[in-house]
C-alpha positions in Angstrom: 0.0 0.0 0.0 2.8 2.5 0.5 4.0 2.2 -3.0 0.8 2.4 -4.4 0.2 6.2 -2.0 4.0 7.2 -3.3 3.3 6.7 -6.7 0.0 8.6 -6.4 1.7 11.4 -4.7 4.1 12.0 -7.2 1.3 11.3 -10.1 -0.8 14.2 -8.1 2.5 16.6 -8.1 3.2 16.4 -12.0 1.3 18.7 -14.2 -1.9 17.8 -16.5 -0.1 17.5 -19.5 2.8 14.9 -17.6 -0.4 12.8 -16.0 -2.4 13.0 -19.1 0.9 11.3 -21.6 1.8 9.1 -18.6 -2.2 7.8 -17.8 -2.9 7.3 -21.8 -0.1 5.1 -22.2 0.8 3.9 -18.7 -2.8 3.0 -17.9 -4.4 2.6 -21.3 -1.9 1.1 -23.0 -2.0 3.0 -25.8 1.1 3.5 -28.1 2.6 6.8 -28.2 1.0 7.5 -31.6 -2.6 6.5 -30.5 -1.6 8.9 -27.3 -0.7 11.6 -29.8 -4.2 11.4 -32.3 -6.2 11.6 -28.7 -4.2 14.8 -27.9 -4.4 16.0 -30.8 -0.2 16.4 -31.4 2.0 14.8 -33.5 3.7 11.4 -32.6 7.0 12.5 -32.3 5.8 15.5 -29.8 4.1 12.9 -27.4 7.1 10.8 -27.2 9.1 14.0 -26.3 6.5 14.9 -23.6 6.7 11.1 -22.5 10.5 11.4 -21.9 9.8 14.0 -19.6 6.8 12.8 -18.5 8.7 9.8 -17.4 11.7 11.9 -16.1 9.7 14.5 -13.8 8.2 11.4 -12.5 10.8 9.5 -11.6 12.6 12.8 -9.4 8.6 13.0 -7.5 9.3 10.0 -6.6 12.5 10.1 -5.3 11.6 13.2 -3.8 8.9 11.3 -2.2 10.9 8.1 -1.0 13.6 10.7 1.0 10.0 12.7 2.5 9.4 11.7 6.2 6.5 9.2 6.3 2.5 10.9 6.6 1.8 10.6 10.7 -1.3 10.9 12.2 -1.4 13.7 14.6 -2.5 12.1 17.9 -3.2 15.1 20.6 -2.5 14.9 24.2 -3.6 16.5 26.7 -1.0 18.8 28.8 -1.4 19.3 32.5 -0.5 23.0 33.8 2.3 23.5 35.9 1.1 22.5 39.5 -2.0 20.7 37.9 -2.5 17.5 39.5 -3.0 14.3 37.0 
């Protein structure tokens, strides 16, 4: 399950155009040429935006991995100075 959170983190902190090249081929499994026609840009333009597509993702997740871990926030209660527990 944490992979799964740490890859949607750094999905989440690409931009539209990144999650939109990565989710049409990643997810669909479409080729970068049937990615392209649905985006309406040529073939060799998706495969650029791919690369770095691929390449911002890969540093969000390494920025992620080296991130301290999510914690709940548990509160407790404090006793005043001379307040008797």
């Amino acid at each position: 399950m944490a992979d799964r959170n740490l890859i949607l983190r750094a999905l989440a902190s690409l931009g539209e155009d990144d999650r939109e090249a990565l989710v049409l081929t990643a997810w669909h499994g479409l080729h970068a040429h049937e990615a392209a026609k649905v985006v309406g840009c040529s073939a060799t333009t998706m495969r650029v935006r791919l690369h770095r597509a691929r390449k911002r993702l890969a540093q969000a997740l390494d920025l992620n991995r080296q991130a301290p871990p999510v914690t709940t926030f548990v509160p407790v209660a404090v006793k005043a100075v001379g307040e008797e527990a």
